[in-house]
C-alpha positions in Angstrom: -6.5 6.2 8.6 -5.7 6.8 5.0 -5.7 9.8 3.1 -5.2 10.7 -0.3 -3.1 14.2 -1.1 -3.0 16.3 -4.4 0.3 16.6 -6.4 1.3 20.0 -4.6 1.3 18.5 -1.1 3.0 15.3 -2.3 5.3 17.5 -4.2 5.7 19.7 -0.6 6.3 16.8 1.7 8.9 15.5 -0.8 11.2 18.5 -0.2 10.3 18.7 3.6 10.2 15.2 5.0 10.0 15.9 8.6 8.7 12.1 9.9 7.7 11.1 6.9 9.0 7.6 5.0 8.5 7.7 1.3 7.5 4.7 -0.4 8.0 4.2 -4.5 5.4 1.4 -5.0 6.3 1.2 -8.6 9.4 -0.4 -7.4 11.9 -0.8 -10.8 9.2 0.3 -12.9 9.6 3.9 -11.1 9.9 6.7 -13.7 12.1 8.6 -10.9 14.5 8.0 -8.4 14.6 10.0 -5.9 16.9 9.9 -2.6 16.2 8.7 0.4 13.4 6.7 -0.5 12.4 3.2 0.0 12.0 1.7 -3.2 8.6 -1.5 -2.2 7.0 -2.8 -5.2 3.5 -3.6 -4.5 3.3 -6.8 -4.3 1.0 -9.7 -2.6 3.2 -9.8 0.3 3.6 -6.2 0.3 1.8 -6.0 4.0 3.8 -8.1 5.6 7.5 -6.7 4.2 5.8 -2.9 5.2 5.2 -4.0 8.6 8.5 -6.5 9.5 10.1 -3.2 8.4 8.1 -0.5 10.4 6.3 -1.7 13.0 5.4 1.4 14.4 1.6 1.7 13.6 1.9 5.5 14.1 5.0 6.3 11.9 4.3 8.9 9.0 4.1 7.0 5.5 3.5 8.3 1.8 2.8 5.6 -0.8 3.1 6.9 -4.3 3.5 5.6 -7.8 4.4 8.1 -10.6 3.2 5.6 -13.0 0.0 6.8 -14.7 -2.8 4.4 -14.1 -0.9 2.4 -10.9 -3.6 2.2 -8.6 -1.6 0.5 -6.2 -0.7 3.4 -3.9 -4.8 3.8 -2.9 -4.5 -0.3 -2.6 -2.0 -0.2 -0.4 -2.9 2.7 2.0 -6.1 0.3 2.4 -4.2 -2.6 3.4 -1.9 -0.6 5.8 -5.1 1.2 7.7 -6.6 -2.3 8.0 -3.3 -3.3 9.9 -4.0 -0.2 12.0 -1.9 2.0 10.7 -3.3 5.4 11.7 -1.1 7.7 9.1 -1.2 6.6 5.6 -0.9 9.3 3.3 -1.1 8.0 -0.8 -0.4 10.0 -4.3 -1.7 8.2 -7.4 0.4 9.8 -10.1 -1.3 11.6 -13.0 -1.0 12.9 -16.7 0.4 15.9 -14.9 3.7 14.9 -13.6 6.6 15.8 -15.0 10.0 15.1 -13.9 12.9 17.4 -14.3 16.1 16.6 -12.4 15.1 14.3 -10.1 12.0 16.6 -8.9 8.5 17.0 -9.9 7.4 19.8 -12.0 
């Protein structure tokens, strides 16, 4: 299952990542980079280089892209709950984001 979260809990799971793997779908594009995440652009053979790399249909995932107007993190949570994924948790950036040292706003 997919869900999407609001800036606050994306910004809360981001400093608390108990289970979670973060995935920057904008790839080099990405405004930020934080650490410890896995940098993914989304690409057409993004399902199959998610899953050879975490198998494990119940493991915590965010997708997120702090690019305004990237609608691949809502594209891609689609994909990944049509594999059976049952976790898939997805922030579409916004005109609200700001990033100051290497956190959100």
């Amino acid at each position: 299952m997919k869900y999407e979260i609001p800036r606050e809990m994306f910004k809360q799971r981001l400093a608390d990542r108990l289970n979670f793997v973060f995935i920057d779908l904008a790839g080099e594009k990405s405004p930020v980079k934080f650490e410890n995440i896995e940098s993914m652009a989304y690409t057409t053979d993004f399902k199959n280089a998610f899953s050879s790399k975490y198998p494990n249909k119940s493991q915590n995932v965010v997708l997120y892209s702090l690019n305004k107007g990237d609608n691949s993190p809502a594209t891609a949570a689609d994909e990944l709950s049509d594999l059976g994924y049952n976790f898939i948790y997805y922030y579409k950036g916004s005109n609200d984001d700001l990033v100051l040292d290497k956190g959100l706003n």
